[in-house]
C-alpha positions as CSV (number, residue, x, y, z in Angstrom):
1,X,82.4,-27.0,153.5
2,X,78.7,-26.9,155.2
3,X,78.3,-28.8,158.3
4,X,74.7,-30.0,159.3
5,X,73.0,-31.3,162.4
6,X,69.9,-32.2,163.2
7,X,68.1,-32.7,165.8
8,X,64.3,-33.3,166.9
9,X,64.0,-37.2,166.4
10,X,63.0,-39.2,169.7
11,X,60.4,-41.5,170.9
12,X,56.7,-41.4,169.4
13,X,53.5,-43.8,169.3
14,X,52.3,-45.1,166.0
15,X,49.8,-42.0,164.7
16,X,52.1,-39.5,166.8
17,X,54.2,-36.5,164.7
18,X,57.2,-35.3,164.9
19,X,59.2,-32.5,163.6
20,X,63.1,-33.0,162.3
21,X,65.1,-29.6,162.2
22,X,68.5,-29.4,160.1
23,X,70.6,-26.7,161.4
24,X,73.1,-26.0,158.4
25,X,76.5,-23.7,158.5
26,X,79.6,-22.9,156.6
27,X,77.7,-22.1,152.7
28,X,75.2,-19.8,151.5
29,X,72.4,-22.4,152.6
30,X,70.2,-20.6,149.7
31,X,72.3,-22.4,146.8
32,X,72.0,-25.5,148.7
33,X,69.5,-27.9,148.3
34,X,68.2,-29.7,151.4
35,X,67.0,-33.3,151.9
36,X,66.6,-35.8,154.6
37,X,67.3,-39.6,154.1
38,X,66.3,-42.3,156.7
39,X,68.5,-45.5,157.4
40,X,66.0,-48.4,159.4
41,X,68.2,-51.1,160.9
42,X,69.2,-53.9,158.6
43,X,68.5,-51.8,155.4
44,X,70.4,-49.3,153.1
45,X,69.5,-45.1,153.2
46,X,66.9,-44.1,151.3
47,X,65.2,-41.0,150.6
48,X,62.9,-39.4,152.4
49,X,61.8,-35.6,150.5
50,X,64.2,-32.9,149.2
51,X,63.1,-29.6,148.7
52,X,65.5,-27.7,145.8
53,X,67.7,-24.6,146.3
54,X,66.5,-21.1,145.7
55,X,67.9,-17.6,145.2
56,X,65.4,-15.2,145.4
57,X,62.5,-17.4,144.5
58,X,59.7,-17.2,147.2
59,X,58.5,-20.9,146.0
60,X,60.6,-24.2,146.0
61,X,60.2,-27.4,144.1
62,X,60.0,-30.7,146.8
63,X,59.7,-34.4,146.3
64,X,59.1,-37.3,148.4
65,X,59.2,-40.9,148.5
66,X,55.8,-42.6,148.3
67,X,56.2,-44.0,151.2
68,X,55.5,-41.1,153.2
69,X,53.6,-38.6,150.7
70,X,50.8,-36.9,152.2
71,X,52.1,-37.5,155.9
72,X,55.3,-35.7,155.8
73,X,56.2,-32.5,154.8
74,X,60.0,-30.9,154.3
75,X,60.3,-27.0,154.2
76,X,63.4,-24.3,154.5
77,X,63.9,-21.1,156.2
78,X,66.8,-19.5,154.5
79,X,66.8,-16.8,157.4
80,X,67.8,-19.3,160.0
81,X,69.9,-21.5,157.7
82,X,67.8,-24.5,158.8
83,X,65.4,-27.0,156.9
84,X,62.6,-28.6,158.7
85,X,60.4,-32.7,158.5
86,X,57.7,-32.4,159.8
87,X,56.6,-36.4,160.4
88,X,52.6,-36.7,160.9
89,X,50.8,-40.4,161.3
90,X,54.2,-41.8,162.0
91,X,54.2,-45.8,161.5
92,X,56.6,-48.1,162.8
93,X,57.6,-48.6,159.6
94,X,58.7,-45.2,159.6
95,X,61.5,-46.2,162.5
96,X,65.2,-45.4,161.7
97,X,68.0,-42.9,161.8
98,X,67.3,-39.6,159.7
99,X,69.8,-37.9,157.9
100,X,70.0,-34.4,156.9
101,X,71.9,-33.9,153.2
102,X,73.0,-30.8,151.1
103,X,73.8,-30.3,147.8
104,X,74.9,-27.5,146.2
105,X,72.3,-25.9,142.5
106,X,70.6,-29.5,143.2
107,X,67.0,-30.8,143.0
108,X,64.6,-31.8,145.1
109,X,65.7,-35.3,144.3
110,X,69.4,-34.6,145.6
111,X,71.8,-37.6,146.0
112,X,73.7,-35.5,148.8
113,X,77.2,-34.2,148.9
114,X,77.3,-33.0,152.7
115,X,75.7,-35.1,155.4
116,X,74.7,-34.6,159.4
117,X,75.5,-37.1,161.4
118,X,71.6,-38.1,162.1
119,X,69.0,-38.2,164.3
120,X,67.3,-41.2,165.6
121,X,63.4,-41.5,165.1
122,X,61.3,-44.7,166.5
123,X,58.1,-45.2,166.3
124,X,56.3,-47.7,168.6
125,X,53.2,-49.9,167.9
């Protein structure tokens, strides 16, 4: 059973960054992969990027939705069991609780098995 939480959302103005961090425990985080969804109020989760597991592969597969390609980027550090967002030219649009997910030998386009419990991101204009 892997257990995630994340942490790093807050309060940012419209062109601001932040940076998302996934603590994961209780797997090999390695077969795991990693994704973050976003739920804005009013609407259904969607995906946000993945990035896909690895065992001793030095380079990952990642995918995002268009939304937010070229402004955010997801990464991993296996060391610290942890997988990262990093959020830059944040819109308002952008506003909404983020979710970490794991799934185990998936792609970057995971669906999720395990989920955190989220972290709230809102963007003012």
């Amino acid at each position: 059973q892997v257990q995630l939480v994340e942490s790093g959302g807050g309060l940012v103005q419209a062109g601001g960054s932040l940076r998302l961090s996934c603590a994961a425990s209780g797997g090999t985080f390695s077969t795991y992969a990693m994704g973050w969804f976003r739920q804005a109020p009013g609407k259904e989760r969607e995906f946000v990027g993945g990035i896909s597991w690895s065992i001793g592969r030095t380079t990952y597969a990642d995918s995002y939705v268009d939304s937010v390609k070229g402004r955010f980027t997801i990464s991993r550090d296996n060391a610290k069991n942890t997988v990262y967002l990093q959020m830059n030219s944040l819109k308002p649009e952008d506003t909404g609780v983020y979710y970490c997910a794991a799934e185990k030998y998936g792609t970057s386009r995971l669906k999720g098995d395990y989920w955190g419990k989220g972290t709230l991101v809102t963007v003012s204009s």
